[in-house]
C-alpha positions as CSV (number, residue, x, y, z in Angstrom):
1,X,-145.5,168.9,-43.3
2,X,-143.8,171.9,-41.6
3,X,-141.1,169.4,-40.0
4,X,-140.3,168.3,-43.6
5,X,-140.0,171.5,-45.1
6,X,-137.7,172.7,-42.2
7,X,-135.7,169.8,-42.5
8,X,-134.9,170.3,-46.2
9,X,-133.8,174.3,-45.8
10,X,-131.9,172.8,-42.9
11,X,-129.9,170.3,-45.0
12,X,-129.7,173.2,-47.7
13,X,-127.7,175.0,-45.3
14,X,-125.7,172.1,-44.3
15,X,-124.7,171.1,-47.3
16,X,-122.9,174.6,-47.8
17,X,-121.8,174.1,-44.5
18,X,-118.5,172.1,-45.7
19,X,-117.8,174.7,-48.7
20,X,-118.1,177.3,-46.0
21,X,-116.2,175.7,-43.4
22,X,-113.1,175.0,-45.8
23,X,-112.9,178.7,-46.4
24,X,-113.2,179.6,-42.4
25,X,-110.3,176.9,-41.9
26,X,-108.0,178.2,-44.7
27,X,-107.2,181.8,-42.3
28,X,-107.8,180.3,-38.8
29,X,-107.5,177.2,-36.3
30,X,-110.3,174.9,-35.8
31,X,-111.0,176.0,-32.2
32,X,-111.4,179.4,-33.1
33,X,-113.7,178.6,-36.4
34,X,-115.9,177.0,-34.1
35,X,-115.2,179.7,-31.0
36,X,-116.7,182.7,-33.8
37,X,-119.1,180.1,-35.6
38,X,-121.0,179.3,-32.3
39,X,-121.0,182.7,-30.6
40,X,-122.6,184.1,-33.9
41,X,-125.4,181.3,-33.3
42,X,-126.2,181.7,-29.9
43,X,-126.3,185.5,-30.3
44,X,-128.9,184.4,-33.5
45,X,-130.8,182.0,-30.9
46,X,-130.8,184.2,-28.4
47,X,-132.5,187.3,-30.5
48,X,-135.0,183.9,-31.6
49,X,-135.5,182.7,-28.0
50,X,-135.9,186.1,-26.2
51,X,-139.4,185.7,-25.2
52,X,-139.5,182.8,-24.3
53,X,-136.4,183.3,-22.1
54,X,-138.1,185.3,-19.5
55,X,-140.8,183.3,-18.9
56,X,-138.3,180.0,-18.7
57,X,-138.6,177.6,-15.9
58,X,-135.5,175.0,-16.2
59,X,-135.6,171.2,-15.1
60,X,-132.4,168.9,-14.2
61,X,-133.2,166.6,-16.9
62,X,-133.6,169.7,-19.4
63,X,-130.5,170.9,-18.1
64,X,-129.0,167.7,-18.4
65,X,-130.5,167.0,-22.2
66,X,-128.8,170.4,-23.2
67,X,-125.5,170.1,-21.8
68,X,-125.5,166.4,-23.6
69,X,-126.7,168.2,-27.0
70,X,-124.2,171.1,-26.6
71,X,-121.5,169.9,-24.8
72,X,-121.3,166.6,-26.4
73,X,-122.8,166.1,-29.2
74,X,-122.7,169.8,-31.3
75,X,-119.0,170.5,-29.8
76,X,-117.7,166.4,-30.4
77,X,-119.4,167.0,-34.3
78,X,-117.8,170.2,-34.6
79,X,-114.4,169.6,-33.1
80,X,-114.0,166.3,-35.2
81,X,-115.6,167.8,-38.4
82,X,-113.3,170.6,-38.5
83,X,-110.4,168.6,-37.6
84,X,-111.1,166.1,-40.8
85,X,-111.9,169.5,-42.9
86,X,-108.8,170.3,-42.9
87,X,-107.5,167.7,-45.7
88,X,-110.5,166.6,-46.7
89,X,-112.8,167.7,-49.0
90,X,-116.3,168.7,-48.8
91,X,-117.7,166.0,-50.9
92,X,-116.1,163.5,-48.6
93,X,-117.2,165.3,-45.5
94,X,-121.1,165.0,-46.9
95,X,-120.5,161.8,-47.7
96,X,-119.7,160.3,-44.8
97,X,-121.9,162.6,-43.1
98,X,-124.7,160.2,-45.4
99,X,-124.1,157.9,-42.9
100,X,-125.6,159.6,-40.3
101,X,-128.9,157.6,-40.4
102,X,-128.1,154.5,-39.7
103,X,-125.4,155.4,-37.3
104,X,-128.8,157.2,-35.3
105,X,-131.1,154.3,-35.8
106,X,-128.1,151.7,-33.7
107,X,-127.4,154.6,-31.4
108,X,-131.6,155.0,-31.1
109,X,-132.1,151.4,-30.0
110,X,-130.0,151.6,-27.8
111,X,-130.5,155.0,-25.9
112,X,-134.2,155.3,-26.8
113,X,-135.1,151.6,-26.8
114,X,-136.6,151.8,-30.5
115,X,-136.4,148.3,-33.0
116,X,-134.0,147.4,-34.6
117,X,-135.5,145.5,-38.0
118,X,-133.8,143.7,-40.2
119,X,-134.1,146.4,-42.8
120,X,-132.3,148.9,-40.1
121,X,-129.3,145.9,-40.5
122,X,-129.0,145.8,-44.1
123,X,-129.7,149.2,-44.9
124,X,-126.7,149.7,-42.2
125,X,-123.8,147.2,-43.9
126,X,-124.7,148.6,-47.4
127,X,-124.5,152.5,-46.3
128,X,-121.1,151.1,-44.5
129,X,-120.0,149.7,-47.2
130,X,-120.2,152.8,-49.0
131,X,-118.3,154.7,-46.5
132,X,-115.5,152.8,-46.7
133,X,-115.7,152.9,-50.3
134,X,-115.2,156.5,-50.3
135,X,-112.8,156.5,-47.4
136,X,-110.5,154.1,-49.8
137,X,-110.9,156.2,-52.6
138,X,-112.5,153.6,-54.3
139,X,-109.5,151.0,-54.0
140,X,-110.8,147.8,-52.8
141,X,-108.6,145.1,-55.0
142,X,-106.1,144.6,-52.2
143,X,-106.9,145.2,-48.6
144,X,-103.1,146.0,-47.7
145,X,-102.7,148.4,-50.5
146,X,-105.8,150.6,-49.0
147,X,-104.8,153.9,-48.5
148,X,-106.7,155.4,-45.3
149,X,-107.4,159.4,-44.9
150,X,-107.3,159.8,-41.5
151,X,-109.2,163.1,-42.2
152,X,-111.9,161.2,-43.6
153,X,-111.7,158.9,-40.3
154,X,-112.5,162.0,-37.9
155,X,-115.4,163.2,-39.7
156,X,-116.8,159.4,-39.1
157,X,-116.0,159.7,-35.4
158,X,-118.0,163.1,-36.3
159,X,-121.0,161.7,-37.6
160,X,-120.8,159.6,-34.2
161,X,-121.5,162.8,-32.3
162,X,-123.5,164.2,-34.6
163,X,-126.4,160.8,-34.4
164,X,-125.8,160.9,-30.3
165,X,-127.1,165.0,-30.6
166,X,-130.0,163.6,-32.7
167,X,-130.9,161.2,-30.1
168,X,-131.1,163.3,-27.0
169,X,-132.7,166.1,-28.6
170,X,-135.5,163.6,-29.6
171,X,-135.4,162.6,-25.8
172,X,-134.7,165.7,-23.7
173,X,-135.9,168.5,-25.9
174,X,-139.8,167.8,-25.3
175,X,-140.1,169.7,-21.8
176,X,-139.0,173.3,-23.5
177,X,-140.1,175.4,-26.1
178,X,-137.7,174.6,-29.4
179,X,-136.1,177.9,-29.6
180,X,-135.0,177.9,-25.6
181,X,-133.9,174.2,-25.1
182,X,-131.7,175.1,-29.0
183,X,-130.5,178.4,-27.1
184,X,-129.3,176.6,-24.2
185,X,-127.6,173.9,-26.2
186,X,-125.5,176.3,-28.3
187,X,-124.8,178.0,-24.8
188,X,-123.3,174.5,-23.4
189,X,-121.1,174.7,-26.3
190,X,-119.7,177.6,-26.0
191,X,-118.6,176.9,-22.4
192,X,-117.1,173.5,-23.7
193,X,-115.3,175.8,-26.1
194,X,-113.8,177.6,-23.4
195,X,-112.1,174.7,-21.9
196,X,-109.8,174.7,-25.2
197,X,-109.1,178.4,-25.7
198,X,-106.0,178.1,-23.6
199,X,-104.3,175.9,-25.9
200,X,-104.6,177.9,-29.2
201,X,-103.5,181.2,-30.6
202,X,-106.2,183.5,-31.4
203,X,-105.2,186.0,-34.6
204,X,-106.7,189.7,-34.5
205,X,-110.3,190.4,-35.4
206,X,-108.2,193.1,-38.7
207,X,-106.2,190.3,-40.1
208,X,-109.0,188.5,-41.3
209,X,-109.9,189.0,-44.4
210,X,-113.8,190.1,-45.9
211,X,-114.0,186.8,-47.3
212,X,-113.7,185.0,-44.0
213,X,-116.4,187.2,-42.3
214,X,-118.6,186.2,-45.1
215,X,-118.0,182.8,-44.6
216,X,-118.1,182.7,-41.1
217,X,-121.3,184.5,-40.9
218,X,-123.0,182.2,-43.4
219,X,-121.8,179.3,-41.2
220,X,-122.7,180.7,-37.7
221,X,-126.1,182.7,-38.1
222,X,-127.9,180.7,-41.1
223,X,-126.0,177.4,-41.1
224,X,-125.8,177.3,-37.2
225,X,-128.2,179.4,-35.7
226,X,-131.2,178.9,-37.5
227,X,-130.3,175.8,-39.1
228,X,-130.6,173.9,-35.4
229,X,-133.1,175.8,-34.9
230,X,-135.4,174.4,-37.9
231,X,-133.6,171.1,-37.1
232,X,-134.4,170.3,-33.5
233,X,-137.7,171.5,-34.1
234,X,-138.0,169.1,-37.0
235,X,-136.6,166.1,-34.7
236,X,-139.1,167.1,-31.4
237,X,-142.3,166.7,-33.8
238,X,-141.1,163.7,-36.7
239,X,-138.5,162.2,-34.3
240,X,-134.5,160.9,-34.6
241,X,-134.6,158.6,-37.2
242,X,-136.5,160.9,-39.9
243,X,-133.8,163.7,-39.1
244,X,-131.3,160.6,-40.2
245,X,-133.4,160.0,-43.3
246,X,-133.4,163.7,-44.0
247,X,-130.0,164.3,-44.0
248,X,-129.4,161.9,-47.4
249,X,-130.3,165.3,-48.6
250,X,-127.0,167.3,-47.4
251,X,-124.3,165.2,-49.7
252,X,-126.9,166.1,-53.0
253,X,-126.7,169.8,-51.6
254,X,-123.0,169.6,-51.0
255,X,-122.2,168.3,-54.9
256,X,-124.5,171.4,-56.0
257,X,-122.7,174.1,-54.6
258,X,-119.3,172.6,-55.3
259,X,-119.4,173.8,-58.9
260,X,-119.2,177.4,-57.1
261,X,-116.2,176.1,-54.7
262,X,-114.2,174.6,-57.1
263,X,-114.5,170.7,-55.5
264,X,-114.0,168.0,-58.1
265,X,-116.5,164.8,-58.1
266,X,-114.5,161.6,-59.1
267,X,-116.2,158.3,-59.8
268,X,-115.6,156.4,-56.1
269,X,-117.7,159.5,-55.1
270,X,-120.6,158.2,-57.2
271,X,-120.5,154.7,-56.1
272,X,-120.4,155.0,-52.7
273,X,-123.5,157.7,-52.8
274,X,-125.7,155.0,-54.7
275,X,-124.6,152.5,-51.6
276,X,-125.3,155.0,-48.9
277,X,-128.0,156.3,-50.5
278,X,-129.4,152.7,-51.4
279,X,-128.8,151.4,-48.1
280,X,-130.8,154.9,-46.6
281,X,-134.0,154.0,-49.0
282,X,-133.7,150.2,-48.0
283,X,-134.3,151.4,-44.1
284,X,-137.4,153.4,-45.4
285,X,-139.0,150.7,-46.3
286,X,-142.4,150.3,-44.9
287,X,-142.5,146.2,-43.3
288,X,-145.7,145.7,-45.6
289,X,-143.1,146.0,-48.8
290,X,-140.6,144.6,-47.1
291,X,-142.6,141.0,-46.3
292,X,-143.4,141.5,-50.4
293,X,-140.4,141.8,-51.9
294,X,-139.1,138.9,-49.4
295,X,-141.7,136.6,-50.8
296,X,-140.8,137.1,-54.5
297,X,-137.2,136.9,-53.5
298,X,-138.0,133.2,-52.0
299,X,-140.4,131.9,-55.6
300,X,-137.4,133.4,-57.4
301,X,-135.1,130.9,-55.5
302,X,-137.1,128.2,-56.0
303,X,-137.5,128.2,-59.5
């Protein structure tokens, strides 16, 4: 019960996430959004994980799990997410993001050896086809006339990252406390960060304006720090592919708080929310109600 409830203040924040990260990308590169947005969470994780810090005994394989989490999975997400941002909208962003479950149940059979059902399959092609639904803006009358946002296309290759730091969490985070092994994954980030800072300009801390330090703070101490906080917890005691389930949650958030950011919902965004979102519930399926509705589906045929 505690897992879901975390889970569901987690994809709260998320969902404001995008609104938040458009404004942080409108006065600054995307190196530096995430340079300021994951400095602010480790110092949040840091005040979180302070006690259990000194008592912390380290492992390879924990060491290992983190820098995969941080270093891979939170920085590939973050790098790609921002760059699609850019010229894409929230709504999109969450969207695609909606795919995030079934992309972590393929990734999940194959990294942590779980089954794939058929349910996993179907739920997969529909949620897919939803993507691309959105990514096409909805036109699917004439394959050649399809008009691709490569924006949109990152934050797929975003959602990639984003199912492999689901994944190892679920497998490395077990042999440390939450809030240390989430500490020590923002910290891997933040020295993958450092690898790009040579290659961007970074503006004064005075030219930003009050707005961006609202906006940066939301996103890096509440939709950072605690958020993966609540979240890896969540995924360490209900597993990888509920956190997928979960996160059908952050595209409803997302369309909430765009009434207070100005984002416009058009009717592609609709139909490809009822495929993702159909193809999400499908995969939820318990095999009991899956063998049933099979069987009328076959005396329907026959008759």
């Amino acid at each position: 019960m505690k897992a879901n409830i975390y889970f569901i203040i987690a994809t709260l924040f998320l969902g404001l996430n995008f609104h938040l990260s458009k404004i942080v990308l409108a006065e600054v590169s995307f190196i530096e959004a995430i340079s300021w947005r994951f400095t602010l969470a480790g110092i949040t994780l840091f005040l979180l994980a302070y006690k259990n810090l000194k008592s912390l005994q380290l492992k390879r394989s924990s060491i290992k799990g983190a820098a995969l989490v941080g270093g891979i999975g939170l920085l590939g997400f973050n790098v790609f997410l921002f760059l699609g941002l850019r010229n894409s909208s929230a709504i999109n962003a969450a969207l695609i993001i909606g795919l995030n479950p079934a992309i972590t149940v393929l990734l999940s059979s194959i990294i942590l050896k779980t089954s794939l059902k058929t349910k996993h399959l179907i739920g997969i092609i529909i949620s897919f086809s939803g993507v691309m639904y959105l990514i096409s803006k909805g036109n699917i009358t004439s394959f050649q006339d399809i008009d691709f946002n490569y924006s949109d296309v990152l934050i797929l290759i975003a959602n990639i990252f984003f199912a492999l730091h689901h994944v190892w969490v679920k497998k490395y985070s077990s042999e440390l406390e939450n809030t240390s092994f989430t500490f020590l994954a923002i910290l891997f980030t933040l020295i993958g960060i450092l690898v790009f800072l040579p290659f961007v300009e970074i503006q004064e801390i005075a030219s930003h304006s009050t707005k961006f330090w609202f906006a940066i703070s939301g996103l890096g101490i509440l939709g950072t720090g605690v958020v993966f906080y609540f979240w890896n917890y969540s995924v360490q005691k209900a597993g990888a592919d509920q956190a997928g389930i979960f996160m059908n949650m952050v595209p409803l958030f997302t369309a909430l708080f765009a009434v207070f950011f100005n984002e416009y919902l058009y009717r592609y965004h609709f139909i490809s929310a009822l495929f993702i979102i159909s193809g999400m519930l499908i995969m939820k399926i318990n095999n009991r109600k899956m063998s049933y509705y099979s069987m009328i589906l076959k005396r329907k045929l026959k008759m």
